[in-house]
C-alpha positions as CSV (number, residue, x, y, z in Angstrom):
1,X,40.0,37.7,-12.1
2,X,37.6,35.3,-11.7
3,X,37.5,31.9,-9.4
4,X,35.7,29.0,-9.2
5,X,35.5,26.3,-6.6
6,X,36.2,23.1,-6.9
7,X,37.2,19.8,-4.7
8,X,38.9,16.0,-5.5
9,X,35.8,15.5,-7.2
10,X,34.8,18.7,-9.8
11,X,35.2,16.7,-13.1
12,X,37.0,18.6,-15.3
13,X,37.0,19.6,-19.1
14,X,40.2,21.7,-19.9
15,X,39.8,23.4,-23.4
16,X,43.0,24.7,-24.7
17,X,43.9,27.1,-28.0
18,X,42.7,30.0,-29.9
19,X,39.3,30.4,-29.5
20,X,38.6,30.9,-33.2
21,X,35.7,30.0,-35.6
22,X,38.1,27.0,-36.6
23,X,38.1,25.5,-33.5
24,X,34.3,25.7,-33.1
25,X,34.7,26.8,-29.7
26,X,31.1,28.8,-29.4
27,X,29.5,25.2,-30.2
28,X,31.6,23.7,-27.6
29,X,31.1,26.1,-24.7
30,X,27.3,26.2,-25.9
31,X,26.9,22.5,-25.6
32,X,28.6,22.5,-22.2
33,X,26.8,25.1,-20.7
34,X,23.4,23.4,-22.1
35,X,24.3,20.0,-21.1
36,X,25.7,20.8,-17.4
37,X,24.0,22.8,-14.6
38,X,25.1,24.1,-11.6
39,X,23.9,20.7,-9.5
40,X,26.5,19.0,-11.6
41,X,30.1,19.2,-10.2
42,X,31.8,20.0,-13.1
43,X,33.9,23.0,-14.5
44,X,35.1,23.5,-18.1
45,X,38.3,25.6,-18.3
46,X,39.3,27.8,-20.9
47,X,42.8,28.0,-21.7
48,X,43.0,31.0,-24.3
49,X,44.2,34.2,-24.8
50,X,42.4,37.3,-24.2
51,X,42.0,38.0,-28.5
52,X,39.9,41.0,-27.9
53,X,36.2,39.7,-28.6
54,X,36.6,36.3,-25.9
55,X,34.8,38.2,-23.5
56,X,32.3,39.5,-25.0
57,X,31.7,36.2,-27.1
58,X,31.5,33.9,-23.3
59,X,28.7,36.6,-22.1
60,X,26.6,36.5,-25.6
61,X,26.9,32.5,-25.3
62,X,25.7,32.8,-21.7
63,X,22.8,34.9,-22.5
64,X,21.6,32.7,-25.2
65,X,21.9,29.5,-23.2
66,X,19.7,31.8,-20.5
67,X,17.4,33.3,-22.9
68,X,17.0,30.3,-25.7
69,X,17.2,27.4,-23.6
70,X,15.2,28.9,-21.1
71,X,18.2,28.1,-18.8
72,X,18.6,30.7,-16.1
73,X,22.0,31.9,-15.6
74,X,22.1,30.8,-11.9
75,X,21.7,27.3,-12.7
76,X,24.5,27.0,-15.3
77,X,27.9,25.0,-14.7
78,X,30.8,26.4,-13.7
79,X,33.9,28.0,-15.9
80,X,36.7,29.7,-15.7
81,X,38.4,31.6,-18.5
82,X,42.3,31.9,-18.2
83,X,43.8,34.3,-20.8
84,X,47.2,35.2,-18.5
85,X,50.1,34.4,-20.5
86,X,51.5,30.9,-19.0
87,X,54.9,30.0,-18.8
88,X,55.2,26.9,-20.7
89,X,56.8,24.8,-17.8
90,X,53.4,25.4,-16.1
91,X,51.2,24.2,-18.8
92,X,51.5,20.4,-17.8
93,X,49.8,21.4,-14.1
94,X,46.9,22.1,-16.7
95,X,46.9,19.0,-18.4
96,X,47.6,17.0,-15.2
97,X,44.8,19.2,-13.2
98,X,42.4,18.1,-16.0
99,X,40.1,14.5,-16.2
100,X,39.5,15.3,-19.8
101,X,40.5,17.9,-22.9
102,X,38.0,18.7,-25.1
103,X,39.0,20.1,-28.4
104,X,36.1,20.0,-31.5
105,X,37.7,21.8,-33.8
106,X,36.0,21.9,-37.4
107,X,40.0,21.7,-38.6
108,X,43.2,21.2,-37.3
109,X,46.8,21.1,-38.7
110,X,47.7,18.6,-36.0
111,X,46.2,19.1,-32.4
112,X,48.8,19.8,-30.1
113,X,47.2,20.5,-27.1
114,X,44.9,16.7,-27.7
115,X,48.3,15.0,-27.9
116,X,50.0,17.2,-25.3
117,X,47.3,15.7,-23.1
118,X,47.3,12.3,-24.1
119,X,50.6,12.3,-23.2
120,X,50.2,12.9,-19.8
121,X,47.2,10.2,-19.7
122,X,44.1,12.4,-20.3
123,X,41.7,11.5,-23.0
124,X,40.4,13.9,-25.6
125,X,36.7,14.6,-27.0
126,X,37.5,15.4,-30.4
127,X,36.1,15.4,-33.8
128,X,37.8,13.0,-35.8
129,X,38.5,14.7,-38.8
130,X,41.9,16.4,-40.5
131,X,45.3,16.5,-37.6
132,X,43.4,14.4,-34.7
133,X,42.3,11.6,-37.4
134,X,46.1,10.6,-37.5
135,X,46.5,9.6,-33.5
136,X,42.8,9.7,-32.3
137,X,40.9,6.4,-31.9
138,X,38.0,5.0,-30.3
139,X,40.1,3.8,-27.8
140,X,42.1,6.8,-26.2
141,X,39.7,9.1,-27.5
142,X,35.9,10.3,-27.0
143,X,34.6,11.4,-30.7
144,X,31.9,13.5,-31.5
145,X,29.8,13.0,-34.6
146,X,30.2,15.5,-37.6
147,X,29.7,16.0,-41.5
148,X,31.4,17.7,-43.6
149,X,30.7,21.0,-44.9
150,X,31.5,23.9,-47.1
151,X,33.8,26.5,-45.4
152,X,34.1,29.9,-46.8
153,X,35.9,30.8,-43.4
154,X,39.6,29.8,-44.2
155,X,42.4,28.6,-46.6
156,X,40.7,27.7,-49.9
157,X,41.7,25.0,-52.1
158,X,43.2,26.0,-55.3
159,X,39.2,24.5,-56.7
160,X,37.8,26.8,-54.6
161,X,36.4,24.1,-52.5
162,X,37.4,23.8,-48.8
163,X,35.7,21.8,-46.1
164,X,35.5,21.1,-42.8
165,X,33.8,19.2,-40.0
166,X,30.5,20.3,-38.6
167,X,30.1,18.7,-35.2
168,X,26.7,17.3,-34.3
169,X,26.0,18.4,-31.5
């Protein structure tokens, strides 16, 4: 319902997947909206579905950028927020539409949506830990710095100890 406007040159950052505690998207769209402003002709997309609390989690993020930061919310960078179903033979214009995917999960099984990209040419900021580790390098990929920690979020180990990455941001 929403639109933004962009041109041939709005850089784009395409974010794709579940926007779970997994794949650290609150640090992600928290980082973008505190490194970007609205000077800066960029838009991160959010390709997601609407799992109930999205919303409201995008407008607590944006007050905190405005309130913490000291950031107000006129001056922050564009998004848009798709949460539509998609017919899968429409998800390449995504990918194509995109300069770069951005996906800093703290875990992933394997990253489909990094190697979806990468397949049509795009590079990937990712954290290179767990799935991505196995096809993400310095030299396709942009990585962002992490450490490990304790998660008692998901699947546990049979010792009771499971981890996963903690970008720096």
């Amino acid at each position: 319902k929403k639109t933004v406007n962009i041109d041939d040159e709005t850089f784009i950052f395409m974010f794709i997947g579940h926007a779970q505690e997994r794949k650290n998207f609150k640090t992600m769209f928290k980082s973008y909206l505190a490194e970007f402003s609205k000077k800066d002709n960029v838009v991160l997309v959010i390709k997601s579905y609407d799992g109930g609390e999205i919303h409201k989690t995008i407008e607590e993020l944006v007050e905190y950028v405005a309130e913490v930061l000291e950031k107000p919310k006129e001056m922050l960078p564009k998004f848009l927020y798709i949460y539509e179903d998609t017919d899968p033979n429409i998800l390449p214009t995504y990918f194509a539409a995109a300069n770069v995917m951005v996906q800093c999960s703290r875990a992933e099984g394997f990253g489909k949506p990094i190697i979806e990209a990468m397949a049509l040419g795009k590079p990937s900021i990712v954290v290179p830990f767990s799935g991505p580790k196995d096809f993400c390098t310095e030299k396709n990929s942009f990585w962002v710095p992490y450490s490990l920690i304790k998660s008692t979020y998901h699947v546990q180990s049979k010792d009771g100890d499971s981890y996963w990455a903690e970008t720096k941001v």
